[in-house]
N, C-alpha and C positions, 0 to 999 in steps of 0.2 A: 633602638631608641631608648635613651635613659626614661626610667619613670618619675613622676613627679616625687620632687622629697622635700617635706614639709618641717621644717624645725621649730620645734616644737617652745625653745626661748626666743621666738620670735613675734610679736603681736602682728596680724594679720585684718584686713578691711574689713569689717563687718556687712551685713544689710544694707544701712544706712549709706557706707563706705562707698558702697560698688555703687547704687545709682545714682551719686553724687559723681564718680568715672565715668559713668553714661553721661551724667548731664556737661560734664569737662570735657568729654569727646565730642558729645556735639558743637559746641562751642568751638575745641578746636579746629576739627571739619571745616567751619562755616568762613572762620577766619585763614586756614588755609585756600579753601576757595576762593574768598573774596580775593585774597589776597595773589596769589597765582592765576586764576582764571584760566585753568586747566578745561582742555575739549574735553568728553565724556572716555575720547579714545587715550588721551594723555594720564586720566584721575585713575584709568583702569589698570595702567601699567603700575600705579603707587601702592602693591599689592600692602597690607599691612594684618598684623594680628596684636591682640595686648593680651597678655597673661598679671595676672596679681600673683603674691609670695606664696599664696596654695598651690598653684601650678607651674612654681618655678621649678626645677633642677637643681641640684648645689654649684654649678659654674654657671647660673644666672643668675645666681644671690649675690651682690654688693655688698661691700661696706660702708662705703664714703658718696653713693647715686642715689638718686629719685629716682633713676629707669638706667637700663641699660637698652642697645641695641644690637638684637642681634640679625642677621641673613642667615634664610635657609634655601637651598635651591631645590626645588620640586622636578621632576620630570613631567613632561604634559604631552599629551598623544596629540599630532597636526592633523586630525583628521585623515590619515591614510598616507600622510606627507612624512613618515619619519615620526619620533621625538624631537623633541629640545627641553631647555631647562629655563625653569621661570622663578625668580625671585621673589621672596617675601620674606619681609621685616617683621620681626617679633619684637614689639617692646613691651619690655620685661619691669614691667611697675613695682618696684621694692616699697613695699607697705611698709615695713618697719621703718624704713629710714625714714619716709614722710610724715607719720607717726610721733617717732622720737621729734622732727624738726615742730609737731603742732605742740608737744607736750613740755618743748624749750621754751618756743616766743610764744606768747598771745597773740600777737598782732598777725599771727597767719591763721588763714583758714584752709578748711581741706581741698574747697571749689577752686580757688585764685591759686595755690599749688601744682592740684592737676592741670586746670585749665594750661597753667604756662610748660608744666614739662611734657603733658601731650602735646601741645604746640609746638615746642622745639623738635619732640621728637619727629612729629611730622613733619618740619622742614627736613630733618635729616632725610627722611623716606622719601620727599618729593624729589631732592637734589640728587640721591643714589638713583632715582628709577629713572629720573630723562639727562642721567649719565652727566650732571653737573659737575659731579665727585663723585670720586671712587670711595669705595665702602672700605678698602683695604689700604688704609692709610693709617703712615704714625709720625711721632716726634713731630716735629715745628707744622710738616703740614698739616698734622690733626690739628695742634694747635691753635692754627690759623684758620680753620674749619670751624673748629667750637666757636670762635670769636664771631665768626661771621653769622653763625646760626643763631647766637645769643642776641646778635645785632636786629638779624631779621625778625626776629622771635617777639624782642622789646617792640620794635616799629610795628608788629602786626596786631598786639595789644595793649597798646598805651591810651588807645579810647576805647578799648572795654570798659564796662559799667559792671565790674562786679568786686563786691567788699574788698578791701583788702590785696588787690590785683594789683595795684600802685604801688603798695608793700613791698610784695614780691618781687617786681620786677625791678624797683630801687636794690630792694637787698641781693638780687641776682644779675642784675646791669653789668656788671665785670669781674662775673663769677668766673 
């Protein structure tokens, strides 16, 4: 396993940053719920993990993302039944590039940001894990994926109540 590698001309989330991530993740969570209405046994299979720019890898730094996704397959012991292998999504939060994007416009904030790319990212996780779409897609059908997620992403927060979320989603509508 690669070690984390931090570079160092990159600004990274502070204090402040990351419980403002917690409170974007809640948010996102709530409105994935709502919005899928997933059994307890369905939300289980949506394994997920987020990492910020300190505990990226250099082939999970961006240049041009707010997050990347990535899959890693685990092995898991059945109870005496064998192995199998079990999935879990890492989304890879690039502070820097969120960062630069608050340091361009005023009209965004950090909250209404996360809020929307953990969101999206979490449709991506919900659609890979109850096998909607495949994770290992490219050209027109990714294409046609991002569209769809961006679609679903806008409808699941268009009556969020929070600053500036209208912003974002206008300025990322047909990202």
């Amino acid at each position: 396993m690669q070690s984390a590698w931090f570079p160092m001309a990159h600004r990274s989330f502070s204090g402040t940053d990351l419980q403002t991530l917690g409170e974007a993740l809640d948010v996102a969570e709530d409105r994935i719920d709502s919005f899928y209405k997933l059994s307890l046994r369905q939300w289980r299979r949506c394994r997920f993990d987020i990492k910020t720019l300190r505990g990226l890898t250099r082939k999970e730094i961006a240049r041009h993302a707010f997050a990347l996704l990535n899959k890693h397959a685990a092995a898991q012991d059945n109870l005496g039944w064998g192995t199998s292998t079990r999935d879990t999504y890492v989304i890879c939060v690039q502070d820097h590039q969120i960062l630069r994007a608050l340091d361009r416009d005023e009209n965004l904030n950090l909250l209404a940001i996360l809020v929307y790319v953990l969101t999206h990212e979490l449709v991506h996780v919900v659609r890979f894990s109850t096998f909607d779409q495949r994770f290992e897609v490219s050209g027109p059908v990714r294409h046609k994926e991002e569209q769809f997620v961006h679609a679903k992403t806008f409808e699941m927060l268009r009556d969020v109540a929070i600053p500036n979320l209208d912003y974002v989603l206008e300025a990322y509508q047909n990202h």
